[in-house]
C-alpha positions as CSV (number, residue, x, y, z in Angstrom):
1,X,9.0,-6.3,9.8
2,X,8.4,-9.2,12.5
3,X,4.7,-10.6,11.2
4,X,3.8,-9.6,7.5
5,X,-0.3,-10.0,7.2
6,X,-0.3,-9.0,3.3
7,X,2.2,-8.7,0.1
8,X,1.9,-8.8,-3.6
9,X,4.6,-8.3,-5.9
10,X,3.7,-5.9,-8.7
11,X,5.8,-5.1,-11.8
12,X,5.7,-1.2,-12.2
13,X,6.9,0.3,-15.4
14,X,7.8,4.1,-15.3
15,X,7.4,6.7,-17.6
16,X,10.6,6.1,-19.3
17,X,9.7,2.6,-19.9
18,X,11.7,0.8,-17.2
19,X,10.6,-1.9,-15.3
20,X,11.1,-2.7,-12.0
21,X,9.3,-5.5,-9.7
22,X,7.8,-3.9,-6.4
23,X,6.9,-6.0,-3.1
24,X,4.7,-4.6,-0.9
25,X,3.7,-5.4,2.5
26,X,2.1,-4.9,5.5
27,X,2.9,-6.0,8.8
28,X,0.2,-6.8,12.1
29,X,-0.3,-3.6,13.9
30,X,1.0,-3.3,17.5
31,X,0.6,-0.9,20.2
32,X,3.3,1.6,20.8
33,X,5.0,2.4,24.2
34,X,3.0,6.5,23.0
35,X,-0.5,4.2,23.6
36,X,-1.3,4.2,20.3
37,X,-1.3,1.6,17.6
38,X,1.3,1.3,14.6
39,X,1.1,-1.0,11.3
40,X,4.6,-1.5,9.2
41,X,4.1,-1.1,5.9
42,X,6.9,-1.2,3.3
43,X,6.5,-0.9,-0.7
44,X,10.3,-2.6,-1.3
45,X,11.5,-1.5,-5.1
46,X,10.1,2.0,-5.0
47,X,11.1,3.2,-0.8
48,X,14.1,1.7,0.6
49,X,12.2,2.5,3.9
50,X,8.6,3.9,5.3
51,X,7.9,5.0,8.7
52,X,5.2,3.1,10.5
53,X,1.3,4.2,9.7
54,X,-0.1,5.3,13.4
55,X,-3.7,4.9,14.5
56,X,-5.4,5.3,17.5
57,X,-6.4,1.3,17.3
58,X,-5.3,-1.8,15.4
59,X,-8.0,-1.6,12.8
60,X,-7.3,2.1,11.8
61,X,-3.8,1.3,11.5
62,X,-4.4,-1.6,9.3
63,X,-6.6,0.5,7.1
64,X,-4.0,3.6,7.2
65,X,-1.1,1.4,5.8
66,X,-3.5,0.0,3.1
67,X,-4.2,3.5,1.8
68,X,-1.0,4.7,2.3
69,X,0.1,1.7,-0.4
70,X,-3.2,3.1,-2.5
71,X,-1.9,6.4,-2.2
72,X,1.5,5.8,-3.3
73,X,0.6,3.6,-6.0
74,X,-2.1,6.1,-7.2
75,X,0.7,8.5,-7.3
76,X,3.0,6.7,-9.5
77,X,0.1,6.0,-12.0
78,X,-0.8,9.5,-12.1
79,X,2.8,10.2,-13.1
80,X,2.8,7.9,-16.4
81,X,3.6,5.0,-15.0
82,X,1.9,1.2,-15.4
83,X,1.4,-1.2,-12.8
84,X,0.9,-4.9,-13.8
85,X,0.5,-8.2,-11.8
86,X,3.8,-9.9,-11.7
87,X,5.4,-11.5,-14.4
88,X,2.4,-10.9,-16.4
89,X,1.0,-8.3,-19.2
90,X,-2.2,-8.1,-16.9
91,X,-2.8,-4.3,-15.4
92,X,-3.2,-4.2,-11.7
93,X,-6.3,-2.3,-11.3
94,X,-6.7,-0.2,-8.0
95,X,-10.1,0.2,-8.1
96,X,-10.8,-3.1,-7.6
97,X,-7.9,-4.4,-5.6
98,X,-9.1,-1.6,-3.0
99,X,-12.2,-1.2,-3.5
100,X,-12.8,2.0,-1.6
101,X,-10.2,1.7,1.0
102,X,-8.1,4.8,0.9
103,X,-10.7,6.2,-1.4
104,X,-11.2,9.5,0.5
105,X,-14.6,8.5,1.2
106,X,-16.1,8.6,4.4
107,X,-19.6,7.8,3.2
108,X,-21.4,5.4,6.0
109,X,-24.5,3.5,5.8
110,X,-27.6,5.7,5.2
């Protein structure tokens, strides 16, 4: 990943009790030679590698990887795990790290 535009690094405990430290990132989208536009994204600890998030611009992209991260991180909650800020006992809470980004919610101003 040339340019990373966000990380954290998240200590994730599993159902079994094991802890492992997770870094994720995301990279600044570019446009692919297809026309359309990629973010990296990369969640280092749980995927040794993730394909790029495609959009058809920069800003969906961006907002693809995010909730792609959301989305895997939801998915490891859901299956007993923790997730806690680094070297701490504080819980990483998704709903307010992401507000509503990868929320499924496509609700616009009324």
């Amino acid at each position: 990943m040339s340019e990373i535009v966000a990380t954290t690094i998240l200590d994730c405990v599993n159902s079994l009790g094991e802890r492992q430290q997770v870094t994720v990132e995301i990279g600044r989208p570019f446009e692919a030679p297809e026309g359309e536009w990629a973010c990296p994204v990369a969640m280092r600890g749980f995927y040794n590698s993730l394909a790029d998030v495609r959009g058809a611009d920069s800003l969906q992209a961006l907002c693809l990887a995010a909730s792609l991260v959301r989305q895997l991180l939801t998915a490891f909650l859901e299956d007993g795990g923790k997730i806690f800020f680094h070297n701490s006992e504080s819980k990483y809470d998704l709903d307010s790290i992401f507000s509503r980004v990868g929320s499924g919610s496509s609700d616009g101003p009324a």
